[in-house]
N, CA, C and O atoms as a Maestro MAE file, in Angstrom:
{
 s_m_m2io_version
 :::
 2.0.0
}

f_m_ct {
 s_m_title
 :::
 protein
 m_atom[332] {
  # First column is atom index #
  i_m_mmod_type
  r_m_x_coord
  r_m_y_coord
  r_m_z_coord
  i_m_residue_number
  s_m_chain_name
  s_m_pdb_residue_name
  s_m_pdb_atom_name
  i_m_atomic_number
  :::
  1 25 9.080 -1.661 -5.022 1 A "UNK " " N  " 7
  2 3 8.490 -0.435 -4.510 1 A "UNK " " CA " 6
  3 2 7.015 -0.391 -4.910 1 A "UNK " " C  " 6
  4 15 6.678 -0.351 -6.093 1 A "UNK " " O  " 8
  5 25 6.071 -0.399 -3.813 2 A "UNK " " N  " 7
  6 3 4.829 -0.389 -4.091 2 A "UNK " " CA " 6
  7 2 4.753 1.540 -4.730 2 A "UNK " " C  " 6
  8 15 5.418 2.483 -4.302 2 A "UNK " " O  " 8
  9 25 3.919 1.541 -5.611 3 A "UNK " " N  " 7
  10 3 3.589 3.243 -6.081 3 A "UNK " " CA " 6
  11 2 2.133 3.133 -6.312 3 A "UNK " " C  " 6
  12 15 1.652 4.153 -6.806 3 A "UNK " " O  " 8
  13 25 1.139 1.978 -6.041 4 A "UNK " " N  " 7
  14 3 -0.205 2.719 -6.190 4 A "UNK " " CA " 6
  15 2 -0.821 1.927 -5.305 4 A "UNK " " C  " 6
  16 15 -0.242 0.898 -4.957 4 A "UNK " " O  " 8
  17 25 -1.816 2.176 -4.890 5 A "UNK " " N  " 7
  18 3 -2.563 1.264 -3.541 5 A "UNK " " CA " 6
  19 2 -4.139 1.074 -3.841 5 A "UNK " " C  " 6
  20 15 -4.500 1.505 -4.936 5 A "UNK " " O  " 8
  21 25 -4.851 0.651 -3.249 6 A "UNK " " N  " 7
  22 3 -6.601 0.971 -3.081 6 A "UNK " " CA " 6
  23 2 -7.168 1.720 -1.891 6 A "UNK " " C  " 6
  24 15 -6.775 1.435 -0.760 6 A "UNK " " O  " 8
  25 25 -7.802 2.381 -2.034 7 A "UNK " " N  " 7
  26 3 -8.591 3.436 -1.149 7 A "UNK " " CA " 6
  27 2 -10.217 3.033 -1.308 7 A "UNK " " C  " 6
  28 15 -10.835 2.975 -2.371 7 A "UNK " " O  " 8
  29 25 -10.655 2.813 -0.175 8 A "UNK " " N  " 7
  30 3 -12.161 2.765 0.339 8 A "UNK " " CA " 6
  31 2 -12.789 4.265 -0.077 8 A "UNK " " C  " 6
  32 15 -12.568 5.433 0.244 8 A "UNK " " O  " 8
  33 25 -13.685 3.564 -0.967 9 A "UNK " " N  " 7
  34 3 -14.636 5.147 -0.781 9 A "UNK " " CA " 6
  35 2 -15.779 4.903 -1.459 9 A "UNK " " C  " 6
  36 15 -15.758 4.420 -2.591 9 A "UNK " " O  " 8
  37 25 -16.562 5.123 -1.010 10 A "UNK " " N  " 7
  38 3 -18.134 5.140 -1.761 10 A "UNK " " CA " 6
  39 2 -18.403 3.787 -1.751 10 A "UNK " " C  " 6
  40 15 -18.920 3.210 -2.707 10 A "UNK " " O  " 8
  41 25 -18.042 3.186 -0.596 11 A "UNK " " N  " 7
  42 3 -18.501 1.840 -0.514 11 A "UNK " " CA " 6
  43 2 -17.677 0.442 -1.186 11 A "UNK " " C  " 6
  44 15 -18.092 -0.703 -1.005 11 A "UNK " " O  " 8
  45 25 -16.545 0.747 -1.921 12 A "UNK " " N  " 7
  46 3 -15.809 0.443 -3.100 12 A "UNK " " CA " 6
  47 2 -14.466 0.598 -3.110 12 A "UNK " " C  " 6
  48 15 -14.015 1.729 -2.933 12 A "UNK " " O  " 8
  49 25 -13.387 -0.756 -3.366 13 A "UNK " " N  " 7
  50 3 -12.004 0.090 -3.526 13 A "UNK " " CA " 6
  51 2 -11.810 0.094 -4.652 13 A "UNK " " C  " 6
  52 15 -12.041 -0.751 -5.517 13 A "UNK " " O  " 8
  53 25 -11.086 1.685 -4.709 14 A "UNK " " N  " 7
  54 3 -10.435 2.343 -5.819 14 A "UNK " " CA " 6
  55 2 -9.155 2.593 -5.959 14 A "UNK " " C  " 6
  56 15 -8.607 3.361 -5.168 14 A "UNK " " O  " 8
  57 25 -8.361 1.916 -7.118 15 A "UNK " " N  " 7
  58 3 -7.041 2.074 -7.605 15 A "UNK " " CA " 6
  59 2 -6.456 3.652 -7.003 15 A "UNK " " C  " 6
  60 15 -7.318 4.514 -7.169 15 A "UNK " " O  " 8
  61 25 -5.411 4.083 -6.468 16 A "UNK " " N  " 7
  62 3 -4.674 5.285 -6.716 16 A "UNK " " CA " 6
  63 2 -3.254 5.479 -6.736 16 A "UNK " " C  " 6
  64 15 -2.504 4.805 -6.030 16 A "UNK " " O  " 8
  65 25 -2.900 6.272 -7.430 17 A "UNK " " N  " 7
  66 3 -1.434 6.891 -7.068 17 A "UNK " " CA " 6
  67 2 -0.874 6.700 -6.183 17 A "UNK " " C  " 6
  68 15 -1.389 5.880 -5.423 17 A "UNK " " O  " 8
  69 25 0.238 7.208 -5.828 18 A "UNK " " N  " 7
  70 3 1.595 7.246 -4.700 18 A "UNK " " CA " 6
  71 2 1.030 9.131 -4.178 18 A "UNK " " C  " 6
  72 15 0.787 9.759 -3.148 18 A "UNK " " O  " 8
  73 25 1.060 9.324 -5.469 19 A "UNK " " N  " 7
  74 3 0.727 10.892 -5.542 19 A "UNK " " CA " 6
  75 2 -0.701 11.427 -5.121 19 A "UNK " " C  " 6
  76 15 -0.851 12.419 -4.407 19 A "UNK " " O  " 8
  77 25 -1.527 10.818 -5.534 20 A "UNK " " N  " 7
  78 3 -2.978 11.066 -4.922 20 A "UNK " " CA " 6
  79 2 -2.992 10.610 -3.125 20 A "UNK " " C  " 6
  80 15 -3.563 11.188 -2.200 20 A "UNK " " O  " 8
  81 25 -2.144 9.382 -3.108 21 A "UNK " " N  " 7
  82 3 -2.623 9.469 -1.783 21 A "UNK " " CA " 6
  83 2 -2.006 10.745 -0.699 21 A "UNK " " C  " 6
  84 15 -2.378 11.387 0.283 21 A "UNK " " O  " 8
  85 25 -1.157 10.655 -1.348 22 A "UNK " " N  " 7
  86 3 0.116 11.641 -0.456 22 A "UNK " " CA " 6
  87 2 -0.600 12.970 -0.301 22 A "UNK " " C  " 6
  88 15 -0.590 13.475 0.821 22 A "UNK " " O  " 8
  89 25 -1.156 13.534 -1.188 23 A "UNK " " N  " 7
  90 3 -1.944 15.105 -1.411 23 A "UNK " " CA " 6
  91 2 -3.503 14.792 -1.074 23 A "UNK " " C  " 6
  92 15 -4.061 15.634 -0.371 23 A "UNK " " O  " 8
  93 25 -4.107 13.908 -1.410 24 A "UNK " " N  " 7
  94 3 -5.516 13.762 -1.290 24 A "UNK " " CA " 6
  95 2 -5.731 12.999 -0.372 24 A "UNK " " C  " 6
  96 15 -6.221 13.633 0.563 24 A "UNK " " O  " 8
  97 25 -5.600 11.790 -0.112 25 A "UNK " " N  " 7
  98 3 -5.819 10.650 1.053 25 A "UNK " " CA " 6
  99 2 -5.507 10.377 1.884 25 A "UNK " " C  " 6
  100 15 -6.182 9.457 2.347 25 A "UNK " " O  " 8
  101 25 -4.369 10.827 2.748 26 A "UNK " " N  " 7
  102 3 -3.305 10.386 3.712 26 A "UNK " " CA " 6
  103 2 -3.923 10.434 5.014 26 A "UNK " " C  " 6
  104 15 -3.204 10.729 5.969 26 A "UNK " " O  " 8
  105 25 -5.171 10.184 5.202 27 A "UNK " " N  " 7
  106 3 -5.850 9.962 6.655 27 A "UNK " " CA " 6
  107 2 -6.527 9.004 6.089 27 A "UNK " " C  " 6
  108 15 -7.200 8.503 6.990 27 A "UNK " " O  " 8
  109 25 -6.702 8.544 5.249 28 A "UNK " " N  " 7
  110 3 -7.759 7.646 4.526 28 A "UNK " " CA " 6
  111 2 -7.620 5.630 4.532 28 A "UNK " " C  " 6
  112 15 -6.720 5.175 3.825 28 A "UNK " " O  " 8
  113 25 -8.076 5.108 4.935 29 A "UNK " " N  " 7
  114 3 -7.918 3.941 4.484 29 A "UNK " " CA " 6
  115 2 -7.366 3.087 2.936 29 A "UNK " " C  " 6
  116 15 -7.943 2.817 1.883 29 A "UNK " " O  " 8
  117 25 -6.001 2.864 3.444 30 A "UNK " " N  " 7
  118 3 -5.441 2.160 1.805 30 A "UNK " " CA " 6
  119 2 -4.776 1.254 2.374 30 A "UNK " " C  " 6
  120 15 -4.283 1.120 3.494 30 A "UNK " " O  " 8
  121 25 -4.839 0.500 1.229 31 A "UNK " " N  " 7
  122 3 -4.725 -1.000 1.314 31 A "UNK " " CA " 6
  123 2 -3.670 -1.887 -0.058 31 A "UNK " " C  " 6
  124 15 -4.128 -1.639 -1.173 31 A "UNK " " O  " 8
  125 25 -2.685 -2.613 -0.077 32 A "UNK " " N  " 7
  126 3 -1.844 -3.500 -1.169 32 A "UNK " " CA " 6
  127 2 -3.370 -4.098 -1.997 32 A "UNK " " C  " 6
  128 15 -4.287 -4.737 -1.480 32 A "UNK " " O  " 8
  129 25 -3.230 -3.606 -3.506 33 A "UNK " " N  " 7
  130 3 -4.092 -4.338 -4.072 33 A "UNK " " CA " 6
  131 2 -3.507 -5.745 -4.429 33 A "UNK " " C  " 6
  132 15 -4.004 -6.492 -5.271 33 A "UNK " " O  " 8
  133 25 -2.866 -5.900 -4.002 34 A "UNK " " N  " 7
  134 3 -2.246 -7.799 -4.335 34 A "UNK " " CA " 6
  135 2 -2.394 -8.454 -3.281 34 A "UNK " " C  " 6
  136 15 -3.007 -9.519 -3.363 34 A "UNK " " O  " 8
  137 25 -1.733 -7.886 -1.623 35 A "UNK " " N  " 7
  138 3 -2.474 -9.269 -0.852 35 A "UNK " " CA " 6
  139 2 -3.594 -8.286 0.225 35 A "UNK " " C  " 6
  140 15 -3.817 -8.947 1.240 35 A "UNK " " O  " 8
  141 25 -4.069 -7.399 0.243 36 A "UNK " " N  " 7
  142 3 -4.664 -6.576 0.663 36 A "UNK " " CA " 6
  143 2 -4.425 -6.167 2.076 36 A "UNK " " C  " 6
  144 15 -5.523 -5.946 2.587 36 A "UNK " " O  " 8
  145 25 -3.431 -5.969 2.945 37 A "UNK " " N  " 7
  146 3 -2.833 -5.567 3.717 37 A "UNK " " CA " 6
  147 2 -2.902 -4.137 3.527 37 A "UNK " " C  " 6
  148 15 -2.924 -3.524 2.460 37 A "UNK " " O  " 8
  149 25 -2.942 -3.594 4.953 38 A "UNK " " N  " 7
  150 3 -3.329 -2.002 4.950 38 A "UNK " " CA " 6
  151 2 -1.574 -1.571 4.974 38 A "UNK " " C  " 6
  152 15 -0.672 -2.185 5.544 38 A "UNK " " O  " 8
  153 25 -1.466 -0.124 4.028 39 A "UNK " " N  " 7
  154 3 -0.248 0.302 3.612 39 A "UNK " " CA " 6
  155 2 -0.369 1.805 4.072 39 A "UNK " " C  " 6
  156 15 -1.503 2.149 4.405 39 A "UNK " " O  " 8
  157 25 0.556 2.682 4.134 40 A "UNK " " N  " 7
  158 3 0.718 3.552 4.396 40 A "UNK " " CA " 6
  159 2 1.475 4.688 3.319 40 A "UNK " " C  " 6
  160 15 2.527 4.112 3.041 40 A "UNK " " O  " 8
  161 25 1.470 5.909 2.630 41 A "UNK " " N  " 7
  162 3 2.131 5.978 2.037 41 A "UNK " " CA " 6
  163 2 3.413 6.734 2.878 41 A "UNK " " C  " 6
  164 15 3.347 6.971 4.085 41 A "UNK " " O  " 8
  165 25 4.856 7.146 1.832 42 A "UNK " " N  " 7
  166 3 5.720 7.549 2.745 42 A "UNK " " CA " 6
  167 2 6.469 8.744 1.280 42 A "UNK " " C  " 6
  168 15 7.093 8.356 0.292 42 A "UNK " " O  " 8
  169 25 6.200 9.823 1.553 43 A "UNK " " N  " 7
  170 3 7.003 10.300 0.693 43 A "UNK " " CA " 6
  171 2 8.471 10.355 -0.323 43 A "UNK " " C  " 6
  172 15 8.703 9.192 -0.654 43 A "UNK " " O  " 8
  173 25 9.249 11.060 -0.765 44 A "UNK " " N  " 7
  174 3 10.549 11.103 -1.222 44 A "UNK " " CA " 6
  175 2 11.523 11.140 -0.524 44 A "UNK " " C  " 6
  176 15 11.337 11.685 0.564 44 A "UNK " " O  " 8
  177 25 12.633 10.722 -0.744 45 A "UNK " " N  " 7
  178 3 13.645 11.565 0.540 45 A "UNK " " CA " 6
  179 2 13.962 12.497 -0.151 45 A "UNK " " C  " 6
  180 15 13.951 12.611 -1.376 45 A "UNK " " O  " 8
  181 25 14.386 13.506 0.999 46 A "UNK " " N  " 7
  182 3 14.733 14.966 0.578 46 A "UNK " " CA " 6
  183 2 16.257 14.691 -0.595 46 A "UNK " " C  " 6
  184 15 16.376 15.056 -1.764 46 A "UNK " " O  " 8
  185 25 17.083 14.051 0.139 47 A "UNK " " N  " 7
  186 3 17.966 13.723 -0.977 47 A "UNK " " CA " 6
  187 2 17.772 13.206 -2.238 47 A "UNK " " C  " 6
  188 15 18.732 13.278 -3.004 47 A "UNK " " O  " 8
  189 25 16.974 12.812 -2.546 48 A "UNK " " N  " 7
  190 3 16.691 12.119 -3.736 48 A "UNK " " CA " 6
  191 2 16.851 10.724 -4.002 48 A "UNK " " C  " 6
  192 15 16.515 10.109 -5.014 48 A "UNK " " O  " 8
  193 25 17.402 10.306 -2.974 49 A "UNK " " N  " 7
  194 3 17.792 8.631 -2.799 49 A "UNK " " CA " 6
  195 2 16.397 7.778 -2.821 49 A "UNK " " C  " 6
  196 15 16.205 7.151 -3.863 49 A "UNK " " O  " 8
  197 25 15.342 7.669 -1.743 50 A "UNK " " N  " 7
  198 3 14.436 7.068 -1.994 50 A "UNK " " CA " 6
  199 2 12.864 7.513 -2.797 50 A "UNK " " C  " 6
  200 15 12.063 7.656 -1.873 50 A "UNK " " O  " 8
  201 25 12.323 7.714 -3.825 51 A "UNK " " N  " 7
  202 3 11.102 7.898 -4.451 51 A "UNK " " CA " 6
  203 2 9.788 7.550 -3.626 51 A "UNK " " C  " 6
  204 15 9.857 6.710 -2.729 51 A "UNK " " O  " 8
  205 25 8.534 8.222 -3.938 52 A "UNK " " N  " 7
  206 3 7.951 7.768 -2.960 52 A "UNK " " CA " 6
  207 2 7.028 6.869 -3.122 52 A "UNK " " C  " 6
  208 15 6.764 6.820 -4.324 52 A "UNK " " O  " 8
  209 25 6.265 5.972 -2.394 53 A "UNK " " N  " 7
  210 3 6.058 5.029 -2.338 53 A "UNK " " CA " 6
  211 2 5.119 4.286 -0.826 53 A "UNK " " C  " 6
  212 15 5.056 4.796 0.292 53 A "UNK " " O  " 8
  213 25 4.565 3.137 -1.224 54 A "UNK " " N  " 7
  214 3 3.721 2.479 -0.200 54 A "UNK " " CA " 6
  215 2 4.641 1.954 0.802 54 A "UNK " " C  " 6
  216 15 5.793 1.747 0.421 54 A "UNK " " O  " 8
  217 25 4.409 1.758 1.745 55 A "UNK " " N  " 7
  218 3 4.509 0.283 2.525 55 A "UNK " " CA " 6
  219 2 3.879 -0.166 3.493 55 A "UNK " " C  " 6
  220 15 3.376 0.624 4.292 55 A "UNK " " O  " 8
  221 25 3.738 -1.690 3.676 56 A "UNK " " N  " 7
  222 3 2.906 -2.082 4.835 56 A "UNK " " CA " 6
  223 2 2.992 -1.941 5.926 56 A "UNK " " C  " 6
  224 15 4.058 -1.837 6.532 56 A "UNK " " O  " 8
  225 25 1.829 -1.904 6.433 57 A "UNK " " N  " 7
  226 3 1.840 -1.571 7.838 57 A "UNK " " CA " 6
  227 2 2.358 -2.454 8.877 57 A "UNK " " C  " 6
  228 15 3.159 -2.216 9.781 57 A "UNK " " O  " 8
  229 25 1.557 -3.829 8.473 58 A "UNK " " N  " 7
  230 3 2.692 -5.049 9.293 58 A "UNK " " CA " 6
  231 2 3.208 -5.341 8.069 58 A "UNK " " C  " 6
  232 15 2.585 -5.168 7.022 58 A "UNK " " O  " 8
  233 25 4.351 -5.790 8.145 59 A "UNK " " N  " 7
  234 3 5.122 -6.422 7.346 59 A "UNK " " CA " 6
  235 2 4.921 -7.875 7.173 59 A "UNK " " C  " 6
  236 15 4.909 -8.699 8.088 59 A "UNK " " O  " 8
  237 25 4.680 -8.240 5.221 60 A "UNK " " N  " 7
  238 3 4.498 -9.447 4.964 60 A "UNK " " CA " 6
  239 2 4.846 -9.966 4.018 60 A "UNK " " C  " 6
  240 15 4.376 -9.602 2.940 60 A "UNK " " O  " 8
  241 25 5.706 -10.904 4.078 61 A "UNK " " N  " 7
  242 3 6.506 -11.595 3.247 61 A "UNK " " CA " 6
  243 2 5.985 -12.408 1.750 61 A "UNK " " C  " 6
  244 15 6.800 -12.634 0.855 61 A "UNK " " O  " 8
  245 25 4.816 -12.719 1.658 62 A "UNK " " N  " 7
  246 3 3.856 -13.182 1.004 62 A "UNK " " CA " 6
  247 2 3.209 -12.493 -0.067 62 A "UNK " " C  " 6
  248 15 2.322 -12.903 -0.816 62 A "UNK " " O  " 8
  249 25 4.023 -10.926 -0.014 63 A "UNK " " N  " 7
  250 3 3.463 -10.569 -1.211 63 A "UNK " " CA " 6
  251 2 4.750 -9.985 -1.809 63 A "UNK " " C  " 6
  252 15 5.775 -9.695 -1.192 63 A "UNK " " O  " 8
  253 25 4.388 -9.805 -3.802 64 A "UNK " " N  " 7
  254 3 5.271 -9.777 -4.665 64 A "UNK " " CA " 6
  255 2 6.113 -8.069 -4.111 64 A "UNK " " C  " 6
  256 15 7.284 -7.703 -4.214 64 A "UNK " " O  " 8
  257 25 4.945 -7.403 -3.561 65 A "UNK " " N  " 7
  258 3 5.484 -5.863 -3.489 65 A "UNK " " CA " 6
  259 2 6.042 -5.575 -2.283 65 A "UNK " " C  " 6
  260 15 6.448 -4.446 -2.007 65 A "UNK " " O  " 8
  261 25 6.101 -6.571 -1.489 66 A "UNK " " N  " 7
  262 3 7.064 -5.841 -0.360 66 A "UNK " " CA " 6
  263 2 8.321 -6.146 -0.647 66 A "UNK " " C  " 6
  264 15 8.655 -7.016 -1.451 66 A "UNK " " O  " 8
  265 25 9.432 -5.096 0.317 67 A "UNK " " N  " 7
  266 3 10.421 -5.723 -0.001 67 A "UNK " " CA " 6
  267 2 11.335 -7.118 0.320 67 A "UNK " " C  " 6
  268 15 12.252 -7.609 -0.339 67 A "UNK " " O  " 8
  269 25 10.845 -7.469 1.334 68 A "UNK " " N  " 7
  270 3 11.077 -8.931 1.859 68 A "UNK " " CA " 6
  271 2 10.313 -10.514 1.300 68 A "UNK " " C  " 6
  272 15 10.131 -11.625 1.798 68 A "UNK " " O  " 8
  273 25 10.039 -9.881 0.070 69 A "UNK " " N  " 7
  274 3 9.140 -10.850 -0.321 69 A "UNK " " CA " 6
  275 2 9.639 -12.682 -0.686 69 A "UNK " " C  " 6
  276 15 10.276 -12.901 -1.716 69 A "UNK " " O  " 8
  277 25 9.348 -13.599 0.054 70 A "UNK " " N  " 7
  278 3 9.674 -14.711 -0.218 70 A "UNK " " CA " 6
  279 2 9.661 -15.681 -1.056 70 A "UNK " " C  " 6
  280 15 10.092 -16.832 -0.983 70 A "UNK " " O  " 8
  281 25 8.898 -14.866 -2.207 71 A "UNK " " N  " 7
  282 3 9.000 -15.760 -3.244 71 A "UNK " " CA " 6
  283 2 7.429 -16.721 -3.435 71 A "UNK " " C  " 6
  284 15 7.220 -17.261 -4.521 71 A "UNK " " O  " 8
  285 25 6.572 -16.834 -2.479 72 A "UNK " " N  " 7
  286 3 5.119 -17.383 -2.879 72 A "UNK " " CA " 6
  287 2 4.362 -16.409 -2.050 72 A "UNK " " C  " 6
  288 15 4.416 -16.134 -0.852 72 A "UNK " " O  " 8
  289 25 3.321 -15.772 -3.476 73 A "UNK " " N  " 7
  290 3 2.443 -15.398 -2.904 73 A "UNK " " CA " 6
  291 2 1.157 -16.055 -2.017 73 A "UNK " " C  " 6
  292 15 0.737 -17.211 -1.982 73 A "UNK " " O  " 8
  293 25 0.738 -14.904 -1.358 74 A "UNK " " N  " 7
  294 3 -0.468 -15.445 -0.104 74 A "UNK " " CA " 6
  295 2 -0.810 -14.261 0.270 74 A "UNK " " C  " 6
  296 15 0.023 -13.355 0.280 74 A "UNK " " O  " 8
  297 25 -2.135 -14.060 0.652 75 A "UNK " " N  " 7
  298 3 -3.138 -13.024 1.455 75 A "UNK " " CA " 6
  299 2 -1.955 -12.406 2.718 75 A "UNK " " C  " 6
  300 15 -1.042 -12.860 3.408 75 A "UNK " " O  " 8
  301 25 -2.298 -11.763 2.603 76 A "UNK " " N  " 7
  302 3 -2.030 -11.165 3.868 76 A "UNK " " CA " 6
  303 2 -3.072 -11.415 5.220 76 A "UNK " " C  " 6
  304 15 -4.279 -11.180 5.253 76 A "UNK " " O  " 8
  305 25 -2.103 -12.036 6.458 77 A "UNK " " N  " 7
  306 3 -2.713 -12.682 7.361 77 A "UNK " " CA " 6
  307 2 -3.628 -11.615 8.207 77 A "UNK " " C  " 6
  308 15 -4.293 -12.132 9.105 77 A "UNK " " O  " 8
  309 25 -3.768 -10.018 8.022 78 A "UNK " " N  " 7
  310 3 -4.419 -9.506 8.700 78 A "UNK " " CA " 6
  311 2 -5.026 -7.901 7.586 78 A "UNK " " C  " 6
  312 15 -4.749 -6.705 7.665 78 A "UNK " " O  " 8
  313 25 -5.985 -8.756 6.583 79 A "UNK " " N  " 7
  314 3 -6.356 -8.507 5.084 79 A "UNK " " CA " 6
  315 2 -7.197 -7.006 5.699 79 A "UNK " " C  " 6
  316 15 -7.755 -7.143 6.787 79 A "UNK " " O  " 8
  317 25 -7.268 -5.849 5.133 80 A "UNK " " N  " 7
  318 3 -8.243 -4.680 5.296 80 A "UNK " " CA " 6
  319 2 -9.363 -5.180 4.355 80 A "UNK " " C  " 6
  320 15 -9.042 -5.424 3.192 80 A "UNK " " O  " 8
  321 25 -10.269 -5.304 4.628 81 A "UNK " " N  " 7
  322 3 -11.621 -5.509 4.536 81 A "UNK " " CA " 6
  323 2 -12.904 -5.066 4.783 81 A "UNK " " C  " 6
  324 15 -13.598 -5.784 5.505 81 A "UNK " " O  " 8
  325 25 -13.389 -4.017 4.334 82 A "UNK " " N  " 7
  326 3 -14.565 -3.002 5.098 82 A "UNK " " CA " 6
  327 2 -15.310 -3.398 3.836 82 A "UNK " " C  " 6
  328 15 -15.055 -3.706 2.671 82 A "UNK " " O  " 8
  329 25 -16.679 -3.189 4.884 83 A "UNK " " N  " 7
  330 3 -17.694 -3.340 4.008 83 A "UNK " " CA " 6
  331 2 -19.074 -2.387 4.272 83 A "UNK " " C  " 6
  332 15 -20.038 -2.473 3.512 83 A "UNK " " O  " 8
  :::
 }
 m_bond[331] {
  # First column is bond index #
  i_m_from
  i_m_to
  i_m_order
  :::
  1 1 2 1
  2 2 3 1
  3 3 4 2
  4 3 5 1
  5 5 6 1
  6 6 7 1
  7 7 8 2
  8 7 9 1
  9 9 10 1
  10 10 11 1
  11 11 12 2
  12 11 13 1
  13 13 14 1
  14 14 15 1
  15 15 16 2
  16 15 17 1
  17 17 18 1
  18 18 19 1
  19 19 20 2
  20 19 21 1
  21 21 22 1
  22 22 23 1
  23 23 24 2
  24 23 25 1
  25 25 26 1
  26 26 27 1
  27 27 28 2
  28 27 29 1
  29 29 30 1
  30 30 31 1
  31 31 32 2
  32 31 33 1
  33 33 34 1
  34 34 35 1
  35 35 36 2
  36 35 37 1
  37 37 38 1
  38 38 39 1
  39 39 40 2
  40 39 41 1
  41 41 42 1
  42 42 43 1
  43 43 44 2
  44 43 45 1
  45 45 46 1
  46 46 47 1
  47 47 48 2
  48 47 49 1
  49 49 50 1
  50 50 51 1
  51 51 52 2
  52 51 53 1
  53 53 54 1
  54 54 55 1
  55 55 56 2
  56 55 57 1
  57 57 58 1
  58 58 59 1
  59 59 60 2
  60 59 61 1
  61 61 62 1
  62 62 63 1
  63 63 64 2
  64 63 65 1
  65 65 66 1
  66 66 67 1
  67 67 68 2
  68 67 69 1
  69 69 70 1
  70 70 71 1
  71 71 72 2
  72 71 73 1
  73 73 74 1
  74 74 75 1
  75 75 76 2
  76 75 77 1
  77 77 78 1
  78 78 79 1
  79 79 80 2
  80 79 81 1
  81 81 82 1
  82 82 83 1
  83 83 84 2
  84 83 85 1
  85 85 86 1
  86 86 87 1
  87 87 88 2
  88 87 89 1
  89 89 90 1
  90 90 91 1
  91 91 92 2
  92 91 93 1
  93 93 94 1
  94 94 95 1
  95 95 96 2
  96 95 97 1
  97 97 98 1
  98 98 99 1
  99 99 100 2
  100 99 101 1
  101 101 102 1
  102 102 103 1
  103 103 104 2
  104 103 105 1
  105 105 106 1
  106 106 107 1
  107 107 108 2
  108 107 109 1
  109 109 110 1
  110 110 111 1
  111 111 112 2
  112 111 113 1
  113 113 114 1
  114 114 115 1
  115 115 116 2
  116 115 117 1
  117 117 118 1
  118 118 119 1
  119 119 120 2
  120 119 121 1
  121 121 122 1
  122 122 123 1
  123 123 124 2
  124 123 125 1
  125 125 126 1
  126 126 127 1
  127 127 128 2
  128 127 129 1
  129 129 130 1
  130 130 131 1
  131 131 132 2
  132 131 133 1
  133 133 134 1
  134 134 135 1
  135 135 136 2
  136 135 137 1
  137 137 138 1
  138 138 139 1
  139 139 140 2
  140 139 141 1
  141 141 142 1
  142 142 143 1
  143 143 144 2
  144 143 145 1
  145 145 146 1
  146 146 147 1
  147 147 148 2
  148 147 149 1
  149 149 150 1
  150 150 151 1
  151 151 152 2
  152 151 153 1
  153 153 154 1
  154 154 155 1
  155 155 156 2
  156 155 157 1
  157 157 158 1
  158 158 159 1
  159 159 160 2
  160 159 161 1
  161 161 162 1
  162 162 163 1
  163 163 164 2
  164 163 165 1
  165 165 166 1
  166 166 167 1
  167 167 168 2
  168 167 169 1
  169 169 170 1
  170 170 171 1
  171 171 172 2
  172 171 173 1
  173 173 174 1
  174 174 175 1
  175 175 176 2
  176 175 177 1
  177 177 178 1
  178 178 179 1
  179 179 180 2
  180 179 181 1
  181 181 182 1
  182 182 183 1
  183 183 184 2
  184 183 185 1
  185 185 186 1
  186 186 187 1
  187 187 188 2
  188 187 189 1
  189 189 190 1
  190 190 191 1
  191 191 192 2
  192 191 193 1
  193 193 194 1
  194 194 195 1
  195 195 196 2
  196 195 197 1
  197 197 198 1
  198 198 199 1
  199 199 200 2
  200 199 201 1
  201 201 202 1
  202 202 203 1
  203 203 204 2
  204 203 205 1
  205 205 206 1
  206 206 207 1
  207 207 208 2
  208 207 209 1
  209 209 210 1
  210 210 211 1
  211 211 212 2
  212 211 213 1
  213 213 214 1
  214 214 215 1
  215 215 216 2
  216 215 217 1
  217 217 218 1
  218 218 219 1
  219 219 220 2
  220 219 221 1
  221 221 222 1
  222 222 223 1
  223 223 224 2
  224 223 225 1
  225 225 226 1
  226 226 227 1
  227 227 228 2
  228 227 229 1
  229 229 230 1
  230 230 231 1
  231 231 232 2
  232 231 233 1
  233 233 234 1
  234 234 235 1
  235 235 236 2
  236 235 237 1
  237 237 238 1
  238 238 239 1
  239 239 240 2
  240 239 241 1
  241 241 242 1
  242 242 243 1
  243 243 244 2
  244 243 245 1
  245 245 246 1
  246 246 247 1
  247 247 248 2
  248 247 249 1
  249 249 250 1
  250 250 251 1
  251 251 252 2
  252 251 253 1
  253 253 254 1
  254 254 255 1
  255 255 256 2
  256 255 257 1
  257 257 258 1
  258 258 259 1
  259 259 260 2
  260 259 261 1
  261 261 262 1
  262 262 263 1
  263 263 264 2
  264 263 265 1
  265 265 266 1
  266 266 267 1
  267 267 268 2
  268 267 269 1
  269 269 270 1
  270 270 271 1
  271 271 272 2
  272 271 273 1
  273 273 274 1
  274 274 275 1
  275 275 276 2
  276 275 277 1
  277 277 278 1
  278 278 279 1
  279 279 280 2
  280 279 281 1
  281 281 282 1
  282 282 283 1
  283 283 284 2
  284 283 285 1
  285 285 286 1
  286 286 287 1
  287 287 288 2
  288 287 289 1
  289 289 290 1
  290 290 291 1
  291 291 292 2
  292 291 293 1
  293 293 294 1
  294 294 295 1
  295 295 296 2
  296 295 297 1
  297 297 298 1
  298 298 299 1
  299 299 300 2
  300 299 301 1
  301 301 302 1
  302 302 303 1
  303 303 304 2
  304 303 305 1
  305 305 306 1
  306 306 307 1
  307 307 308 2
  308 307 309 1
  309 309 310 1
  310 310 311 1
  311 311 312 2
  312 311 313 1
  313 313 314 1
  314 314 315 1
  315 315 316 2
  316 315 317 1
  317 317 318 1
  318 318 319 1
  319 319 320 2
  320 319 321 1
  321 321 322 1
  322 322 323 1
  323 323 324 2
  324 323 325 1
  325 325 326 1
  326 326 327 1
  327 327 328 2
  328 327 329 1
  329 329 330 1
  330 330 331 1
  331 331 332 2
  :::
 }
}
């Protein structure tokens, strides 16, 4: 379960929460700080079953935090990158 991501801002990415993005960022550009793939956050379930948390936008096997992960890491083939 991804729980913190990077956010573009001030020219710069910055570490955040599950929680910051969800209340503060959620129109904002964020991104997996491990293979840098743009993520989305997704709240709790109302039941309490799932916590909340990142996930990618395309899905990629290549990194440690998704859940399909294959076992060797690698970039993500379509990396968020602003400059």
């Amino acid at each position: 379960m991804i729980e913190d991501c990077e956010l573009w801002a001030n020219k710069q990415w910055h570490l955040i929460s599950i929680d910051d993005a969800l209340t503060k960022y959620a129109e904002r550009q964020l991104r997996c700080p491990e293979c840098h793939g743009s993520v989305r956050p997704h709240r709790a379930s109302a039941d309490g079953l799932m916590q909340a948390h990142f996930e990618h936008r395309i899905g990629h096997t290549g990194c440690s935090r998704a859940h399909k992960f294959d076992g060797v890491q690698r970039p993500h083939p379509k990396p968020l990158e602003l400059r």
